[in-house]
N, CA, C and O atoms as a GROMACS GRO file, in nm:
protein
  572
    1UNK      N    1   8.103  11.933  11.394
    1UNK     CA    2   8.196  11.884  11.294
    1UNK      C    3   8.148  11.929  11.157
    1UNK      O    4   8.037  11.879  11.138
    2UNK      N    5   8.187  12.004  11.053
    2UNK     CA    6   8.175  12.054  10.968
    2UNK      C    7   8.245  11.910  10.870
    2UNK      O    8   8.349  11.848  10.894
    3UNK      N    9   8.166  11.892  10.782
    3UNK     CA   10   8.132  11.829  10.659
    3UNK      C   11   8.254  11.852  10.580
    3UNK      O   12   8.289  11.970  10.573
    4UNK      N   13   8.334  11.758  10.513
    4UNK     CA   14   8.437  11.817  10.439
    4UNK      C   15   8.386  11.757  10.302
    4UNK      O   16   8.456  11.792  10.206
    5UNK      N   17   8.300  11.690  10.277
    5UNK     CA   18   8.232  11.684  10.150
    5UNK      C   19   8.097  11.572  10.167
    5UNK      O   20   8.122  11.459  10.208
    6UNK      N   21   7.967  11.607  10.136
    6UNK     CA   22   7.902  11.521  10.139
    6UNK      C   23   7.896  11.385  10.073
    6UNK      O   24   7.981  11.376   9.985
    7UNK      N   25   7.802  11.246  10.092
    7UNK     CA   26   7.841  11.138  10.051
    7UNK      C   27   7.780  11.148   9.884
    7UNK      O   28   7.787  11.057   9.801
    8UNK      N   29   7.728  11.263   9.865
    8UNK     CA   30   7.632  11.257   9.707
    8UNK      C   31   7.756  11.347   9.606
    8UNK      O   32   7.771  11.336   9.484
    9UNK      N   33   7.819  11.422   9.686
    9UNK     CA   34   7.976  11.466   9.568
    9UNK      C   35   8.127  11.397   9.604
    9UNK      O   36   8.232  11.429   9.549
   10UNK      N   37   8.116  11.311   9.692
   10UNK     CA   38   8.173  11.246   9.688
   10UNK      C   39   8.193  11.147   9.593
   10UNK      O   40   8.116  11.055   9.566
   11UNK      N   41   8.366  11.187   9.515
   11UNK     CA   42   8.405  11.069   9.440
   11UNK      C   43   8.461  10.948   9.464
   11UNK      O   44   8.578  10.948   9.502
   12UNK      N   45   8.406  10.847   9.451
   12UNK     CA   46   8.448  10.760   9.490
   12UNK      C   47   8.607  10.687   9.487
   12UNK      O   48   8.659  10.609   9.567
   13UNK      N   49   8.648  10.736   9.386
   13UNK     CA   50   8.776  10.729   9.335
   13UNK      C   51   8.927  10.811   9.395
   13UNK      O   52   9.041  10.774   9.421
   14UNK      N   53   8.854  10.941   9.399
   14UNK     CA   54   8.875  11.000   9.534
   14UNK      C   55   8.983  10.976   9.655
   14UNK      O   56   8.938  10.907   9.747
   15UNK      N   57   9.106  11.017   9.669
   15UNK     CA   58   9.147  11.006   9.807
   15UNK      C   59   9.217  11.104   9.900
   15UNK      O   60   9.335  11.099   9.867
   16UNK      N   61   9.207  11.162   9.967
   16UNK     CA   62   9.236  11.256  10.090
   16UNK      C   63   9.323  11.223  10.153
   16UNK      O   64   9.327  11.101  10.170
   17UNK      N   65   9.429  11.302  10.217
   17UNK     CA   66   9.514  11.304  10.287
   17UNK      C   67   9.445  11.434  10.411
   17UNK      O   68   9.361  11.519  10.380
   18UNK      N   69   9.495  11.420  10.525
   18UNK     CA   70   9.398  11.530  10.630
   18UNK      C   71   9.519  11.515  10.736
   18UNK      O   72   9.584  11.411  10.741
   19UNK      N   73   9.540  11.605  10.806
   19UNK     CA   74   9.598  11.615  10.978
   19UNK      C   75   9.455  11.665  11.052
   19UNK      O   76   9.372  11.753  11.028
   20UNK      N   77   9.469  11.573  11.144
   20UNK     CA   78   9.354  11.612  11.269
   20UNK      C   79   9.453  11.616  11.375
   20UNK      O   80   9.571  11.580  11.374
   21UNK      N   81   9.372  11.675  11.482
   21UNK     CA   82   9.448  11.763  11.616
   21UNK      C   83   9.305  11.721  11.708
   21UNK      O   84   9.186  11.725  11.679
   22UNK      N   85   9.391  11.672  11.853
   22UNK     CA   86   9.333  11.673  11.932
   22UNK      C   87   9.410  11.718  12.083
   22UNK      O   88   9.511  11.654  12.110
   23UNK      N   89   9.373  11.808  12.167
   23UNK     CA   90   9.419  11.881  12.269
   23UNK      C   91   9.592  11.895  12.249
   23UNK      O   92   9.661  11.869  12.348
   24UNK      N   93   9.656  11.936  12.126
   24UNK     CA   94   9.778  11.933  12.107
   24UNK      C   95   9.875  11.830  12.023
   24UNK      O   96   9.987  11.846  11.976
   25UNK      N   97   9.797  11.731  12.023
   25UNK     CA   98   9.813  11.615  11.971
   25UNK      C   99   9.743  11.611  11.833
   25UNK      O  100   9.626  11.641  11.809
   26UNK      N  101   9.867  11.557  11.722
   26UNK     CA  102   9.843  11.575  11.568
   26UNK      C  103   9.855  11.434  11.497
   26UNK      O  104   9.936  11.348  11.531
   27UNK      N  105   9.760  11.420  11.389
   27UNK     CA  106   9.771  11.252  11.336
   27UNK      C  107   9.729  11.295  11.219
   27UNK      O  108   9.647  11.386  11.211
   28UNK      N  109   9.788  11.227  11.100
   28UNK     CA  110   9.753  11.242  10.935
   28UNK      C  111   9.775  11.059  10.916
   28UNK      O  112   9.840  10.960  10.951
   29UNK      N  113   9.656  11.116  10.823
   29UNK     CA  114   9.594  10.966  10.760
   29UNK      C  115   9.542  10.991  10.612
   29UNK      O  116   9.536  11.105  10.567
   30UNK      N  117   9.518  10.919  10.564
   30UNK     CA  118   9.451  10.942  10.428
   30UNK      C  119   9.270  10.845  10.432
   30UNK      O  120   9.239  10.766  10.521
   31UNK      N  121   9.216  10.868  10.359
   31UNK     CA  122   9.113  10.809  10.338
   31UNK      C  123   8.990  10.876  10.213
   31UNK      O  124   8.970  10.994  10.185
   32UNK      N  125   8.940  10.786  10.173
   32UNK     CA  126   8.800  10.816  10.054
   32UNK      C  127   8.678  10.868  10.126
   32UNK      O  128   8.584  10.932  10.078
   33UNK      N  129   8.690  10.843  10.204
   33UNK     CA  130   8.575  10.934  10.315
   33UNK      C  131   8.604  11.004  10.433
   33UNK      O  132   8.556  10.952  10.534
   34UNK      N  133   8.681  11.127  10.454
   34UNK     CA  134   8.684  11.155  10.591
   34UNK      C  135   8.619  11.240  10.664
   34UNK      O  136   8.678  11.307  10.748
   35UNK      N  137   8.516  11.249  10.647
   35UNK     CA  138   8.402  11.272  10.741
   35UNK      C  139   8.385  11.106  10.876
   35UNK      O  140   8.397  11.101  10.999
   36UNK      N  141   8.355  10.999  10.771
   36UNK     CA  142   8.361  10.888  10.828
   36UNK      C  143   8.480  10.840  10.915
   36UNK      O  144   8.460  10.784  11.023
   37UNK      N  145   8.616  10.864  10.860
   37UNK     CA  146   8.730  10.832  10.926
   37UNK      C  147   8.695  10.938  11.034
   37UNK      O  148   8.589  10.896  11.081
   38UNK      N  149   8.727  11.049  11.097
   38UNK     CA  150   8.676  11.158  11.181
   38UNK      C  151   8.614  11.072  11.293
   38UNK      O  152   8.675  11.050  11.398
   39UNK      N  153   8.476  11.017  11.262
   39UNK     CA  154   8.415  10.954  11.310
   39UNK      C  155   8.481  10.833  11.414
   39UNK      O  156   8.467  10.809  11.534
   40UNK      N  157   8.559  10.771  11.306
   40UNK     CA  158   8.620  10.656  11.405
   40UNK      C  159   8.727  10.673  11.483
   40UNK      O  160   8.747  10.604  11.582
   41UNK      N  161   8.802  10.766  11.444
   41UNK     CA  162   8.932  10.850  11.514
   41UNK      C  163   8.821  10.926  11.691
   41UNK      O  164   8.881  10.963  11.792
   42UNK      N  165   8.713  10.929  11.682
   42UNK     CA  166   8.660  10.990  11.810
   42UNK      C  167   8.586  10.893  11.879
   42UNK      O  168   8.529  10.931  11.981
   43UNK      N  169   8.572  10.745  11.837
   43UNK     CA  170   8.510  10.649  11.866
   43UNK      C  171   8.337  10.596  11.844
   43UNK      O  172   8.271  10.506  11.896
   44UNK      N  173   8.312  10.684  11.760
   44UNK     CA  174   8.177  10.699  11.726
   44UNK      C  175   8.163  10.583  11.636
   44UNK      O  176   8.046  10.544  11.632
   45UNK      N  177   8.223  10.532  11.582
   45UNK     CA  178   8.232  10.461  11.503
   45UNK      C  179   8.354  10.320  11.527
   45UNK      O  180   8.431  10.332  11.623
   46UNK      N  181   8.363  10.216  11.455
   46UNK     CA  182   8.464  10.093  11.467
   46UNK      C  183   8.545  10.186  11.389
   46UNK      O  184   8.497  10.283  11.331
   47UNK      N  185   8.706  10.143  11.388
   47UNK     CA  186   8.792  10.185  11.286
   47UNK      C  187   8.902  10.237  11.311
   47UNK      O  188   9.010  10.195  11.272
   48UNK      N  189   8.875  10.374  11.406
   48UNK     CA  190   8.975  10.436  11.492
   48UNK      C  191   9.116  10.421  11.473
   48UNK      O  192   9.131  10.305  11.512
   49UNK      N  193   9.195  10.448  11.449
   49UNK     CA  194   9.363  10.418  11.455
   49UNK      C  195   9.390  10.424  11.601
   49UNK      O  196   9.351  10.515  11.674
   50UNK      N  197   9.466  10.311  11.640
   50UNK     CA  198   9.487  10.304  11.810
   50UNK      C  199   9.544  10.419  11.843
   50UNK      O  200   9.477  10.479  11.928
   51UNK      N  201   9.651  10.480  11.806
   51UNK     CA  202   9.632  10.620  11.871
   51UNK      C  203   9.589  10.710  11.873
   51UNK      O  204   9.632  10.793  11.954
   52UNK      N  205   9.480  10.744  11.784
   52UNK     CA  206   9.394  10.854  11.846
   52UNK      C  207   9.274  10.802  11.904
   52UNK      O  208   9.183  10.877  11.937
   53UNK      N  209   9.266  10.636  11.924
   53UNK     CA  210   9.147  10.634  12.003
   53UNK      C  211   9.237  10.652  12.139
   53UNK      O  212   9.192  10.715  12.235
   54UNK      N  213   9.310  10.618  12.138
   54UNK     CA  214   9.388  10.598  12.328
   54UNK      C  215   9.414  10.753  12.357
   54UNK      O  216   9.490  10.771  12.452
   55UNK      N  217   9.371  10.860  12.300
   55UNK     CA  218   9.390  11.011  12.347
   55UNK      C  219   9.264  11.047  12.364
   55UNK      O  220   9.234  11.143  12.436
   56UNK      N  221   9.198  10.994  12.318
   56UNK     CA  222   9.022  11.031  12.350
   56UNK      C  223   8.917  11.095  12.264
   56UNK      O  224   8.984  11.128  12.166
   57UNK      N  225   8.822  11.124  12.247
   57UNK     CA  226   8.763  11.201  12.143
   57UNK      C  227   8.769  11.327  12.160
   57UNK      O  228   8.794  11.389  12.263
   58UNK      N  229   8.735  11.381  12.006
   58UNK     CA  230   8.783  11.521  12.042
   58UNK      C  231   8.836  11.602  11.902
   58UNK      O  232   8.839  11.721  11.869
   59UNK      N  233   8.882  11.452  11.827
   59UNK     CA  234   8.958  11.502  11.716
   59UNK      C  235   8.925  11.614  11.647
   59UNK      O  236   8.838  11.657  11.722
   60UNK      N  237   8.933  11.709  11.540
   60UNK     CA  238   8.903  11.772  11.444
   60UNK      C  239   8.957  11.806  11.325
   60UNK      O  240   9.074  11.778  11.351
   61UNK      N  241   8.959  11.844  11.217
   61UNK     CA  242   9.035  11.845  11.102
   61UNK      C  243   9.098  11.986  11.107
   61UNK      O  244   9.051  12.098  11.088
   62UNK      N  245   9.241  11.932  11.144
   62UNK     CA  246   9.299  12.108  11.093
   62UNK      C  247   9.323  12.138  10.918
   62UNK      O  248   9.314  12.250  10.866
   63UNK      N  249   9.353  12.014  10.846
   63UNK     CA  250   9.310  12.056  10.722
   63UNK      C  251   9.281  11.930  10.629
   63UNK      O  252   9.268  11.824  10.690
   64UNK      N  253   9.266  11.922  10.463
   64UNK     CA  254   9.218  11.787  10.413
   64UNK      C  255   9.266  11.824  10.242
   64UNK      O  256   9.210  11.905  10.167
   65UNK      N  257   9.367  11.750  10.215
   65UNK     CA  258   9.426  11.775  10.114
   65UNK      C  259   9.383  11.682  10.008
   65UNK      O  260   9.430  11.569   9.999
   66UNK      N  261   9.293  11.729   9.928
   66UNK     CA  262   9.236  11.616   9.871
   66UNK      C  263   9.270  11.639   9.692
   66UNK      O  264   9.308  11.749   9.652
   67UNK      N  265   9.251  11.530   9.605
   67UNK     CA  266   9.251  11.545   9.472
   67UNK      C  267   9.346  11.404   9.397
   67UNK      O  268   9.386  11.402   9.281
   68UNK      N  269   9.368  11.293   9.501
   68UNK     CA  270   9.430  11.241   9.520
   68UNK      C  271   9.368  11.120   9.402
   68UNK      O  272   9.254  11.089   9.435
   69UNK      N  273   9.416  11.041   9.267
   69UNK     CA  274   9.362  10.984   9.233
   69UNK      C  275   9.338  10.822   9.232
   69UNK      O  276   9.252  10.753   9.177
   70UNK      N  277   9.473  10.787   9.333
   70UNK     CA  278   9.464  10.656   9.371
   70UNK      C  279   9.504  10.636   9.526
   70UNK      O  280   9.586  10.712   9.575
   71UNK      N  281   9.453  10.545   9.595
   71UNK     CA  282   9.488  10.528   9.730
   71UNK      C  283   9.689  10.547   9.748
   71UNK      O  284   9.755  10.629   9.813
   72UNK      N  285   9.717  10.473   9.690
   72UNK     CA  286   9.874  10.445   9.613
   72UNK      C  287   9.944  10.607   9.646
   72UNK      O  288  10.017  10.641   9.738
   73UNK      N  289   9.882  10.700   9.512
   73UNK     CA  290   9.984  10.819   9.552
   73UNK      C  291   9.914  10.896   9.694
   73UNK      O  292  10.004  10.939   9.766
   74UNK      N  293   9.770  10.922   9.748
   74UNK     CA  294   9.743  10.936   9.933
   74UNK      C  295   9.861  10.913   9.994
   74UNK      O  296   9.944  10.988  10.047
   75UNK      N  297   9.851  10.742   9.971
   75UNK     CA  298   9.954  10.685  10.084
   75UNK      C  299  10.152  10.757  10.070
   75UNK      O  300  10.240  10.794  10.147
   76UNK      N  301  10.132  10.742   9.935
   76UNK     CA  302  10.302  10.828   9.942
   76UNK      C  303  10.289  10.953   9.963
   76UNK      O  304  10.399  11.007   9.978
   77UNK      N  305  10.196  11.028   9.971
   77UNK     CA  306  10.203  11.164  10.022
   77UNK      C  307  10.203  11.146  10.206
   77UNK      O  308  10.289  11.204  10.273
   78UNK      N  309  10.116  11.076  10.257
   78UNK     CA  310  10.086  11.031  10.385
   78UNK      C  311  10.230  11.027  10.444
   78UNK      O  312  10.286  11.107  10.519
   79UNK      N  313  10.267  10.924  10.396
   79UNK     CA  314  10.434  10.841  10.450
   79UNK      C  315  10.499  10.966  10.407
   79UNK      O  316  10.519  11.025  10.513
   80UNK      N  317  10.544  11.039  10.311
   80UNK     CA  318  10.625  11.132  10.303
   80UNK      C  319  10.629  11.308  10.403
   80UNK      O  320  10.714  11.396  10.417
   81UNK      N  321  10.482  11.288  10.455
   81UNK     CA  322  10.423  11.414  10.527
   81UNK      C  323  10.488  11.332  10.692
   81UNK      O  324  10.511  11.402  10.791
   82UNK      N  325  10.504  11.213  10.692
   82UNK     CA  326  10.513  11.121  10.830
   82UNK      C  327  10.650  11.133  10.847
   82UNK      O  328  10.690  11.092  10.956
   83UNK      N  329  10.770  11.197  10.739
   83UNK     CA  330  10.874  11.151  10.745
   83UNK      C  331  10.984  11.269  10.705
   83UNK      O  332  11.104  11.246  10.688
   84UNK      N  333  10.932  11.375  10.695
   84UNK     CA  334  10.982  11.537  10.675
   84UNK      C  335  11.036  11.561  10.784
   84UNK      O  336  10.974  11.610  10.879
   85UNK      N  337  11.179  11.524  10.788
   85UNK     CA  338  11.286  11.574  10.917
   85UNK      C  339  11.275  11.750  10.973
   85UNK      O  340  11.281  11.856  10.910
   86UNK      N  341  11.258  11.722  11.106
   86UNK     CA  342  11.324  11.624  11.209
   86UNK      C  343  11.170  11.547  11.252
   86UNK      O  344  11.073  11.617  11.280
   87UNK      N  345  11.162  11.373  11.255
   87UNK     CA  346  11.032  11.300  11.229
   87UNK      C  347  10.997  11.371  11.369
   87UNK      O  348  10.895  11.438  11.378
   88UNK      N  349  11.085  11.354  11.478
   88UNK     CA  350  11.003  11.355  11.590
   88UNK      C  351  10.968  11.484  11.669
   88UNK      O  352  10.972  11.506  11.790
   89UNK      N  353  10.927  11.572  11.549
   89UNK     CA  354  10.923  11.748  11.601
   89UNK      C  355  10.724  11.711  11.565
   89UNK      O  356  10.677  11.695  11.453
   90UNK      N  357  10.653  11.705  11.688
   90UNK     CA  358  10.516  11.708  11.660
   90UNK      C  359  10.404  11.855  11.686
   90UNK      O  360  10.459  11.964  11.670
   91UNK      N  361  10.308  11.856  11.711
   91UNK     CA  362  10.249  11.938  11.726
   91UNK      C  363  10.161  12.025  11.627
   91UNK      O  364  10.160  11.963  11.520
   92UNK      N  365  10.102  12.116  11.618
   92UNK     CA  366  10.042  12.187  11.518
   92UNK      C  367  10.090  12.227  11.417
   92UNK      O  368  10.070  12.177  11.306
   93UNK      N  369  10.183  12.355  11.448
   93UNK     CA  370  10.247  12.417  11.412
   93UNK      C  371  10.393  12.333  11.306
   93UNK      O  372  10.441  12.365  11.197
   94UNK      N  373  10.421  12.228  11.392
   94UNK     CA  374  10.510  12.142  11.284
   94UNK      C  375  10.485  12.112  11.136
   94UNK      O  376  10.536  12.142  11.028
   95UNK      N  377  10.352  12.014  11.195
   95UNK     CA  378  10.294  11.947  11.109
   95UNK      C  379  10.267  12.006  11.008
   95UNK      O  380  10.269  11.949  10.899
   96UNK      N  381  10.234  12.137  11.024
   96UNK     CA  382  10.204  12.237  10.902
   96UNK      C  383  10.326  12.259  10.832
   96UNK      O  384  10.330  12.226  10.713
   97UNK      N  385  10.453  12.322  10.900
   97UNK     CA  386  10.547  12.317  10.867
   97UNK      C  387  10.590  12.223  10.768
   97UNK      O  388  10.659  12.261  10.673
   98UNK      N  389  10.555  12.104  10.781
   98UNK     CA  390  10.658  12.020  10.735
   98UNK      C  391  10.545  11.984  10.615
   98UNK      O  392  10.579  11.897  10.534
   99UNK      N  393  10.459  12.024  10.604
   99UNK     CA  394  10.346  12.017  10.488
   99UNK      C  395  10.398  12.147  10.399
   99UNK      O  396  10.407  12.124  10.278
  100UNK      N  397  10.419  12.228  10.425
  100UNK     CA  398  10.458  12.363  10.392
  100UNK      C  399  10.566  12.323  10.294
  100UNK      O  400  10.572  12.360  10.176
  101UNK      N  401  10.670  12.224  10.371
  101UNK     CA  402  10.806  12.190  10.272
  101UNK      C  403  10.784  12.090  10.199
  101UNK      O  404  10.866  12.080  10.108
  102UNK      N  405  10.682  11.985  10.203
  102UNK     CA  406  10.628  11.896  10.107
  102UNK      C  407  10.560  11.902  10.023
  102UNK      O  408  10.546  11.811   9.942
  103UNK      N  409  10.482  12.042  10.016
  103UNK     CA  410  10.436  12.104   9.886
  103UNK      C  411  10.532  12.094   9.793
  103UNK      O  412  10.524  12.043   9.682
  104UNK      N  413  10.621  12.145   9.843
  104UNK     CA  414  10.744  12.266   9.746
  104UNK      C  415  10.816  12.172   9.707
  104UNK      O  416  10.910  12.215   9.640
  105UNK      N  417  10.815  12.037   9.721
  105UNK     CA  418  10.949  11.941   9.671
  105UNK      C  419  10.838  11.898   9.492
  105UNK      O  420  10.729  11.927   9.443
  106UNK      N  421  10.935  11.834   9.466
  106UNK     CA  422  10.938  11.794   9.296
  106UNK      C  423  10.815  11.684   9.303
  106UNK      O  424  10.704  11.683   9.250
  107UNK      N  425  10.895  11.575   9.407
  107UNK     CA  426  10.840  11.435   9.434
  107UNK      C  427  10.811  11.410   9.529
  107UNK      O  428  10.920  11.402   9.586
  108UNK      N  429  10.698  11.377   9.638
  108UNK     CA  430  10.684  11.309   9.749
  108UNK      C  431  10.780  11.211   9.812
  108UNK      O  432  10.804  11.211   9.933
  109UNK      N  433  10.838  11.119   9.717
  109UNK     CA  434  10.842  11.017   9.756
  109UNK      C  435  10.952  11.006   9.622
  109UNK      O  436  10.947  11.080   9.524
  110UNK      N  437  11.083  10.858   9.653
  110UNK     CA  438  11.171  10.905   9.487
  110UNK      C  439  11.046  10.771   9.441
  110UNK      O  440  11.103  10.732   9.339
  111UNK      N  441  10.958  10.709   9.448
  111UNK     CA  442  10.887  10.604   9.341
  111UNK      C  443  10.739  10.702   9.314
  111UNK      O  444  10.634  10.638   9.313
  112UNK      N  445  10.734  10.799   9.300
  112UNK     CA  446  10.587  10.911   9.316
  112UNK      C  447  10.655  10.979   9.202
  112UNK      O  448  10.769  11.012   9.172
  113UNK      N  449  10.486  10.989   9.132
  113UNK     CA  450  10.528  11.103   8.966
  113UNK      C  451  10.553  11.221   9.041
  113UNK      O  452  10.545  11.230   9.163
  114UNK      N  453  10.585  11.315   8.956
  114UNK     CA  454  10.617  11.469   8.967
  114UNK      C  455  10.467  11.522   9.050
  114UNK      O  456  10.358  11.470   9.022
  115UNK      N  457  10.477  11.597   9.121
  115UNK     CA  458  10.388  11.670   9.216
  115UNK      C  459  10.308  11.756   9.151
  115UNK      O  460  10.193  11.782   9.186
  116UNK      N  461  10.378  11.813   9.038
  116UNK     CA  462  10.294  11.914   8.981
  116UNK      C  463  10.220  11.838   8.862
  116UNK      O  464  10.156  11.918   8.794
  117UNK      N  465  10.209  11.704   8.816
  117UNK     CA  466  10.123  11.639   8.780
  117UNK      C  467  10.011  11.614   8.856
  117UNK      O  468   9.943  11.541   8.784
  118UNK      N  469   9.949  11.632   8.965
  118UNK     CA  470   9.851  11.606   9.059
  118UNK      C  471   9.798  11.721   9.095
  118UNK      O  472   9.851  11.786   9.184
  119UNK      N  473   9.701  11.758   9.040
  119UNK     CA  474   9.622  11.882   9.105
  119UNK      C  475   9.567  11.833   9.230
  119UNK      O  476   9.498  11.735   9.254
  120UNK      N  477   9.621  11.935   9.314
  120UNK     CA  478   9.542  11.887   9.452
  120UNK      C  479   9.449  12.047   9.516
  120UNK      O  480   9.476  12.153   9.459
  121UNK      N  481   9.349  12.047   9.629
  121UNK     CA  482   9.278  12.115   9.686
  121UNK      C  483   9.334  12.093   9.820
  121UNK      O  484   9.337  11.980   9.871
  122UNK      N  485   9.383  12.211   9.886
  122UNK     CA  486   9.380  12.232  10.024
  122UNK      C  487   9.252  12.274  10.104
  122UNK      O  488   9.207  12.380  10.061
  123UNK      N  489   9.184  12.224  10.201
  123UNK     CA  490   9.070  12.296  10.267
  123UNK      C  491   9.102  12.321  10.377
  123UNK      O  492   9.093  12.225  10.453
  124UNK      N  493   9.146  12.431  10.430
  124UNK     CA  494   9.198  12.436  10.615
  124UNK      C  495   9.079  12.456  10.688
  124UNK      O  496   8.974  12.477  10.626
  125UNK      N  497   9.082  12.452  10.842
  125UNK     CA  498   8.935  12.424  10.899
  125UNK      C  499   8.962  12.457  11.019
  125UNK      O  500   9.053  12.416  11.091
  126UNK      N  501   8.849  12.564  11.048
  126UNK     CA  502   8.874  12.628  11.207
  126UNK      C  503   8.893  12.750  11.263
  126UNK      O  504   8.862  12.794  11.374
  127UNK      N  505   8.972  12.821  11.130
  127UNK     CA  506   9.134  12.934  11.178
  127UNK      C  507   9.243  12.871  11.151
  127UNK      O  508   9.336  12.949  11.172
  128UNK      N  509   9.302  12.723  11.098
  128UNK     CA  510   9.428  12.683  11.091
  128UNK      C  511   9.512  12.783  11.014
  128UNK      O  512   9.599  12.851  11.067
  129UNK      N  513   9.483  12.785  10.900
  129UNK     CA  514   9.526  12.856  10.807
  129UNK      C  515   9.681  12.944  10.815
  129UNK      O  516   9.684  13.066  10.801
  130UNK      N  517   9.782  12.878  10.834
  130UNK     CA  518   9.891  12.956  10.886
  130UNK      C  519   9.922  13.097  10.794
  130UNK      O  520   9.879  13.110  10.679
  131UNK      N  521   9.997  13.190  10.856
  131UNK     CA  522  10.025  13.297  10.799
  131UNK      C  523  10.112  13.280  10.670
  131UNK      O  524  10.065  13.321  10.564
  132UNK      N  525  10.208  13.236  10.672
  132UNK     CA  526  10.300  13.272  10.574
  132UNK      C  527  10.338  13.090  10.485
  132UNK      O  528  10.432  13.011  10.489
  133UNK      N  529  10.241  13.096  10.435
  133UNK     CA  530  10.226  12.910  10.373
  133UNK      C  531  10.229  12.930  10.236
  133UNK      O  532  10.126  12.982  10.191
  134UNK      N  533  10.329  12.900  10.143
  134UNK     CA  534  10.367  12.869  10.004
  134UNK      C  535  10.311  12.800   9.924
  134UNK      O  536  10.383  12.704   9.897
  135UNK      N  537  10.217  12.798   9.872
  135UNK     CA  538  10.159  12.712   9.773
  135UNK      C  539  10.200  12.693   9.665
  135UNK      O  540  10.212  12.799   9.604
  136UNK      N  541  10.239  12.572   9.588
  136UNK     CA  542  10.295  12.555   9.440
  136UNK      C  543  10.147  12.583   9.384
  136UNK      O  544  10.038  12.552   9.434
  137UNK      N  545  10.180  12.663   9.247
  137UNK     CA  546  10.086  12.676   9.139
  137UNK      C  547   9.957  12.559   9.101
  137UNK      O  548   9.854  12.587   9.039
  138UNK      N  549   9.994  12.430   9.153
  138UNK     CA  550   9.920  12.290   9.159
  138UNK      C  551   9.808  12.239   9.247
  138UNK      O  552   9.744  12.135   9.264
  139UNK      N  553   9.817  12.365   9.296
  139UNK     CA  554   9.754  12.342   9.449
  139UNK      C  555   9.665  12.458   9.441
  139UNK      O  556   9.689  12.567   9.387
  140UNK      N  557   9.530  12.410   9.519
  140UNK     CA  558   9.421  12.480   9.516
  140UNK      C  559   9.410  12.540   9.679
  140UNK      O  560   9.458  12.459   9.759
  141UNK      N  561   9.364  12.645   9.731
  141UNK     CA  562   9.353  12.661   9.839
  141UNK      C  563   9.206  12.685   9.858
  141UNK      O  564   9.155  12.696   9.747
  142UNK      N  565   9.110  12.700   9.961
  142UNK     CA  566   8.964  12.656  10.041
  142UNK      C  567   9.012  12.716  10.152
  142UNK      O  568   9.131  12.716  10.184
  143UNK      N  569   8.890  12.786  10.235
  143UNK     CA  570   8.926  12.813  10.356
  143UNK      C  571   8.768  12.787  10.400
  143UNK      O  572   8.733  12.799  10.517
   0.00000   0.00000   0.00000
């Protein structure tokens, strides 16, 4: 498991949005530490979200969108990445997809400031890295 930021540059203030993948199976969450969340999503730890403990360990980070400055806008990016029609198209390849078109909108969410007020960092992890992925000017990319 590769480190997506240690606990000594870690800001505390800090919050992450991430999709992890396990044998086909995709889950996005947000959190101030996800190295630690990781952890509980594979059972190594208490915490786990019931469905990725009931698929088994295994998880890994296909990517970790971080720059996030309150839990508040995480979570409306989270719910808005959860809710990019059609909801019930899952898998890898979606999920990216539908991250792909949630860059590119104005607002996450209609109660979320403007998008391009939020500098954010993409870090993809693995090989995810899709071919043909649009980044707004606001957005940092990491590989």
């Amino acid at each position: 498991m590769e480190n997506i930021k240690t606990d000594k540059n870690l800001k505390k203030d800090e919050w992450s949005c991430y999709i992890i993948e396990n044998n086909g199976y995709t889950y996005v969450g947000v959190s101030n530490n996800v190295n630690k969340r990781l952890r509980a999503h594979n059972g190594e730890i208490k915490g786990g979200a019931k469905y990725t403990t009931s698929k088994g360990p295994g998880w890994k980070h296909i990517c970790v969108i971080s720059g996030f400055p309150t839990k508040i806008e995480s979570m409306q990016f989270e719910w808005a990445l959860k809710h990019v029609p059609p909801r019930n198209a899952g898998g890898i390849k979606n999920r990216i997809r539908k991250l792909n078109i949630l860059f590119n909108k104005r607002r996450w969410t209609s109660k979320a400031r403007l998008a391009v007020t939020i500098p954010l960092t993409i870090k993809w992890m693995d090989g995810y890295k899709p071919e043909h992925f649009i980044l707004p000017s606001y957005i940092t990319e990491e590989l």
